[in-house]
C-alpha positions in Angstrom: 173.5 144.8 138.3 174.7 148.3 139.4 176.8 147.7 142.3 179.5 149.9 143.9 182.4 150.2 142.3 186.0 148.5 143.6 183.6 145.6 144.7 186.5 143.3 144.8 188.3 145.5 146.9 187.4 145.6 150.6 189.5 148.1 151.8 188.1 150.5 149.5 184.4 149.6 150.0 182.4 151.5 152.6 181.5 149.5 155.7 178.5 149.6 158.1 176.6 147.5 160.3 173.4 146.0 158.5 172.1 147.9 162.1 172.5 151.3 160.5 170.1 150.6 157.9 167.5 149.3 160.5 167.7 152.4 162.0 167.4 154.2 158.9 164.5 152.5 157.8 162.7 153.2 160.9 162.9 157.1 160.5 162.0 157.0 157.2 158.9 154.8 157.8 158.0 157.0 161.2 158.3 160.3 158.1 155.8 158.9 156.0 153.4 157.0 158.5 152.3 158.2 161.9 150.6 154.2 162.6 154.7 153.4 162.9 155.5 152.5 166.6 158.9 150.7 167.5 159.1 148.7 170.8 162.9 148.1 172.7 163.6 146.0 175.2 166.3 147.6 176.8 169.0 147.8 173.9 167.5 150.8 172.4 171.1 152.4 171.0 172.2 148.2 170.6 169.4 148.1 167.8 169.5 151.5 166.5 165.9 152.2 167.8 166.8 155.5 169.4 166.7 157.0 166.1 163.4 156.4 165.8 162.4 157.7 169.2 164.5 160.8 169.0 162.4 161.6 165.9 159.6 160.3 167.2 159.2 160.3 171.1 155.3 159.4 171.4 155.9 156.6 168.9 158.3 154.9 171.5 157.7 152.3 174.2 160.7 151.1 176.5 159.2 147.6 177.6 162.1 147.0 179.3 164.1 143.6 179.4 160.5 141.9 179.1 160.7 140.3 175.6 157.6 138.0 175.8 155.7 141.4 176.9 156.4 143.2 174.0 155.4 140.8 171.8 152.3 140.7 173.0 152.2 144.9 173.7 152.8 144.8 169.6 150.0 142.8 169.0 147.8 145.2 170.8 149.1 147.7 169.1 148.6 145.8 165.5 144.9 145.2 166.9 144.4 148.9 167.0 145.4 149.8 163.7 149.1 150.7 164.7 152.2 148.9 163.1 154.1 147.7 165.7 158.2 147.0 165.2 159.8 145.1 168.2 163.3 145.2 168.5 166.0 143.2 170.4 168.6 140.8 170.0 167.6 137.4 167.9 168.2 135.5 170.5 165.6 137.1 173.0 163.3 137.3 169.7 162.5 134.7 168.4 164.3 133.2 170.8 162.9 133.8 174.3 159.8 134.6 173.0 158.5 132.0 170.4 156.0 130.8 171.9 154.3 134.3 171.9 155.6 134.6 168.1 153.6 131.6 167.2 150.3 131.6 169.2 149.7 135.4 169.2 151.3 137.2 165.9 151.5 134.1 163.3 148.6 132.1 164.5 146.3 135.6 164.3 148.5 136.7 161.5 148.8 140.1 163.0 150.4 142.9 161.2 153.8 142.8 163.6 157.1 143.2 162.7 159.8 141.3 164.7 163.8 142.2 164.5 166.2 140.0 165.5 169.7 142.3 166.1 173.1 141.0 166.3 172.3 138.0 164.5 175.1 135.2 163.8 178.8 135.1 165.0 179.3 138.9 164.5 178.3 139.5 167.7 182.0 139.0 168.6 183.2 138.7 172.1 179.7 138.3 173.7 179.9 134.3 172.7 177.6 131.8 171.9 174.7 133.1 174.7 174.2 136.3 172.4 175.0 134.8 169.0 171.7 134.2 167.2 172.4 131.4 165.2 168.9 129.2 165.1 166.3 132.5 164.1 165.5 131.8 160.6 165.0 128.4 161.5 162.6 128.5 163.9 160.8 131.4 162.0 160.6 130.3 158.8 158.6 126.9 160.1 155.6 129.5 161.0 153.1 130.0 158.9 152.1 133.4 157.7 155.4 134.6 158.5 157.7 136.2 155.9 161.2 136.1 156.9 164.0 138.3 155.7 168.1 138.4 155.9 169.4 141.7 153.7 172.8 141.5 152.8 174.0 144.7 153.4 173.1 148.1 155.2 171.4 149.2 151.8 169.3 146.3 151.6 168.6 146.2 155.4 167.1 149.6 154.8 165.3 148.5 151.9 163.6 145.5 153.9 162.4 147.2 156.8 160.5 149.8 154.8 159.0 146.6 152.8 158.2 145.1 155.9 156.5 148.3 157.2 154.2 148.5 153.8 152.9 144.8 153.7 150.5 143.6 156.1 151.3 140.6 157.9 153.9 139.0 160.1 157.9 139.7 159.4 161.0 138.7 161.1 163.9 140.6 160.2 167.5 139.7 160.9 170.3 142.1 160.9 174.1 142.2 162.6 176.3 143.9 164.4 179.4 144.4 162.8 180.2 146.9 160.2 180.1 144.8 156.8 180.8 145.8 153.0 178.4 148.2 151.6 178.3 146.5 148.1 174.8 147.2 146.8 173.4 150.6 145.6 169.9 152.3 145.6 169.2 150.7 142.5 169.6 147.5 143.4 166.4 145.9 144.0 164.7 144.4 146.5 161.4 142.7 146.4 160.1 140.4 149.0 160.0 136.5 147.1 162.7 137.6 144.9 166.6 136.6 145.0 168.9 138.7 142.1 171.6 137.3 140.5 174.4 139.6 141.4 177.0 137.7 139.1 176.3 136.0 136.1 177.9 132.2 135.8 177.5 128.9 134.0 179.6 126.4 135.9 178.2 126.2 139.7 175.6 128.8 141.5 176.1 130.2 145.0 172.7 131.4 146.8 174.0 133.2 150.0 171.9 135.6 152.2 173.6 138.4 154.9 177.1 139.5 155.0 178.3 136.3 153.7 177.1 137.5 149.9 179.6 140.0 149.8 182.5 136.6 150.7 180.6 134.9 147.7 180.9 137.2 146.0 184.7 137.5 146.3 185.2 133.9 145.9 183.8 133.9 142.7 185.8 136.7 141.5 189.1 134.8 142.9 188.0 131.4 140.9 187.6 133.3 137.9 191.1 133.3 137.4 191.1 129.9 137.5 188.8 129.4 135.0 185.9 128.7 136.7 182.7 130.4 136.4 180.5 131.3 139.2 177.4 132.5 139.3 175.9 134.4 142.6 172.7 134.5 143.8 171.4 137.3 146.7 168.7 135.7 148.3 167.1 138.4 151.4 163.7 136.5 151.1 164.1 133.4 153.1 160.6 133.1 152.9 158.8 133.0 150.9 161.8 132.0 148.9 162.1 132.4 145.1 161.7 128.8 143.8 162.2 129.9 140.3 165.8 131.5 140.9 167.1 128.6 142.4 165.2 125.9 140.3 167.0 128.0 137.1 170.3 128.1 138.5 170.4 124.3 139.2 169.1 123.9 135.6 171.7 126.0 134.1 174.6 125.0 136.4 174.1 122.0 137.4 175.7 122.5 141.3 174.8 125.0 144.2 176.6 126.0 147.7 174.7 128.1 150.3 176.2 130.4 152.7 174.8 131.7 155.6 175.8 133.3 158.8 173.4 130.6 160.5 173.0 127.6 161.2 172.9 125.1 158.2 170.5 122.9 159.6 166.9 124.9 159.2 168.4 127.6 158.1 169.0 129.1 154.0 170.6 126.2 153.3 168.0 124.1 153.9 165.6 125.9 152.5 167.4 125.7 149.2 167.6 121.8 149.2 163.6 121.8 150.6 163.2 123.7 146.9 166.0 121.7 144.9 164.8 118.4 145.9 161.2 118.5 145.2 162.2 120.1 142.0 165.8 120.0 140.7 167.9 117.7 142.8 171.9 118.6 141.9 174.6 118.2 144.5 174.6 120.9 147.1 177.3 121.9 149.4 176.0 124.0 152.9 178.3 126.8 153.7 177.3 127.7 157.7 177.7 127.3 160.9 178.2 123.4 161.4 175.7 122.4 164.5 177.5 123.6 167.2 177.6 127.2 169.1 179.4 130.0 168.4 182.0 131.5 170.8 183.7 134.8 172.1 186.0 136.5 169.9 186.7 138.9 166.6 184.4 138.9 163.8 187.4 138.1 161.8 188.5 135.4 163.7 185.3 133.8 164.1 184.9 134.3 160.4 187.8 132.2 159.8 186.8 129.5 162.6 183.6 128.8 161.6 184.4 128.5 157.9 182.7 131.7 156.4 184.9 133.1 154.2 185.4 133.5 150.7 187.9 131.1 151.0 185.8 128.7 152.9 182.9 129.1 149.6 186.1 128.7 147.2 186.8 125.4 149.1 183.1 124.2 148.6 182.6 125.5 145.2 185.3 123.1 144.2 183.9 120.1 146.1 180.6 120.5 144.7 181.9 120.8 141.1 183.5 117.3 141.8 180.0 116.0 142.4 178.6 117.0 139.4 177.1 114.7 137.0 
């Protein structure tokens, strides 16, 4: 895998929000396609939409702090050939609109694309009323929807011009602040596929978002220990890449998760869902532990909630224990 170099160096990586590369994708998708609309709902510069409307004025709606409404202003839209991306925070989508999610864009399986910003703790000092913590659960339990969580601005980019090419519902979730840039434009992405971005025999980690990037540098600290990770980037929540993760239990025998989500519903459990039914092993759930999140520092909450590369180092070892 061509990634960046000094990976294992954070101070020396590049850092952006995932945001940025939402906002990115936007312009580049509004460039090629003139069906592109985007959709705010009143946290336009929040979400990085105001790139697109600056480039794009008449390809702009402001709904307004009506969430439900534009989800059902974007299936219009889909209906007449245009394709619609509504942006806000995850918790007011999917969270305060999900019932217009389910009845009106996955029921009709209309061509929709739905962003959830400032997903997970990184929201910061907002707390646990603006820390999206339950989207990919309660997304990923719709039919026809795909469902994506790119790890880094790069990949956030990547995914929302994929989402803008296929037809059908998506809900993509991005965060707020700045994270490693650790992949390159090379690195690929392909909705249904995870890539291994380390190679390892001993125990697998399959991590989504941010939190790769701490896998990532857990492994690299155990391999002076002599233990041999391997780690698994897995964007595509759903539909999720059995094969990977049925092959990585195979090979090694023990997986952890990580997820800056909820572990209930979330990646995690959509691992096991695939591991049991094919490749039971022991599994170890790195994520937010059923409870809410609260105000304060990325960093600090990091560290409090137990998402760190220390955190995966600590479950790594636990699971290895459990091996048979």
């Amino acid at each position: 895998m061509d990634l960046v170099k000094n990976l294992y160096q954070r101070d020396k990586l590049e850092q952006k929000p995932t945001r940025d590369g939402y906002g990115h994708g936007l312009v580049e998708l509004g460039k090629k396609n003139d069906k592109i609309v985007v959709l705010g709902a009143d946290l336009t510069g929040s979400t990085r939409c105001d790139w697109f409307r600056d480039e794009f004025p008449d390809r702009f709606i402001q709904v307004g702090i009506a969430e439900q409404n534009m989800v059902g202003i974007a299936v219009g839209l889909s209906l007449s050939g245009k394709i619609p991306f509504a942006s806000t925070y995850s918790v007011f989508c999917p969270g305060r609109n999900w019932d217009q999610i389910r009845v009106s864009v996955a029921y009709n399986k209309a061509n929709v694309k739905l962003t959830g910003a400032h997903a997970g703790i990184s929201v910061g000092p907002d707390g646990a009323t603006h820390q999206g913590l339950e989207d990919i659960a309660i997304t990923r339990c719709l039919p026809n929807m795909t469902v994506l969580a790119p790890c880094d601005m790069i990949e956030t980019q990547k995914a929302t011009i994929v989402a803008g090419l296929m037809n059908g519902p998506v809900y993509l979730r991005f965060a707020r602040e700045a994270t490693p840039i650790f992949t390159t434009e090379k690195t690929p992405f392909k909705i249904g596929e995870a890539q291994v971005f380390r190679k390892g025999k001993d125990v697998s980690v399959i991590a989504c978002g941010p939190i790769v990037y701490e896998a990532l540098l857990a492994a690299e600290e155990l391999s002076k220990e002599g233990i041999d990770v391997r780690v698994i980037n897995n964007p595509s929540i759903k539909p999720i890449d059995e094969d990977t993760i049925i092959k990585a239990a195979e090979q090694t025998g023990a997986i952890v998760t990580g997820e800056d989500h909820q572990v209930m519903g979330g990646l995690g459990s959509a691992v096991a869902e695939v591991l049991g039914k094919h490749s039971p092993v022991p599994i170890e759930m790195v994520g937010v532990q059923d409870r809410f999140g609260e105000s304060g520092q990325q960093d600090e909450l990091m560290k409090k909630f137990g998402l760190t590369a220390e955190d995966i180092k600590k479950a790594i070892k636990k699971v290895i224990k459990r091996k048979v």
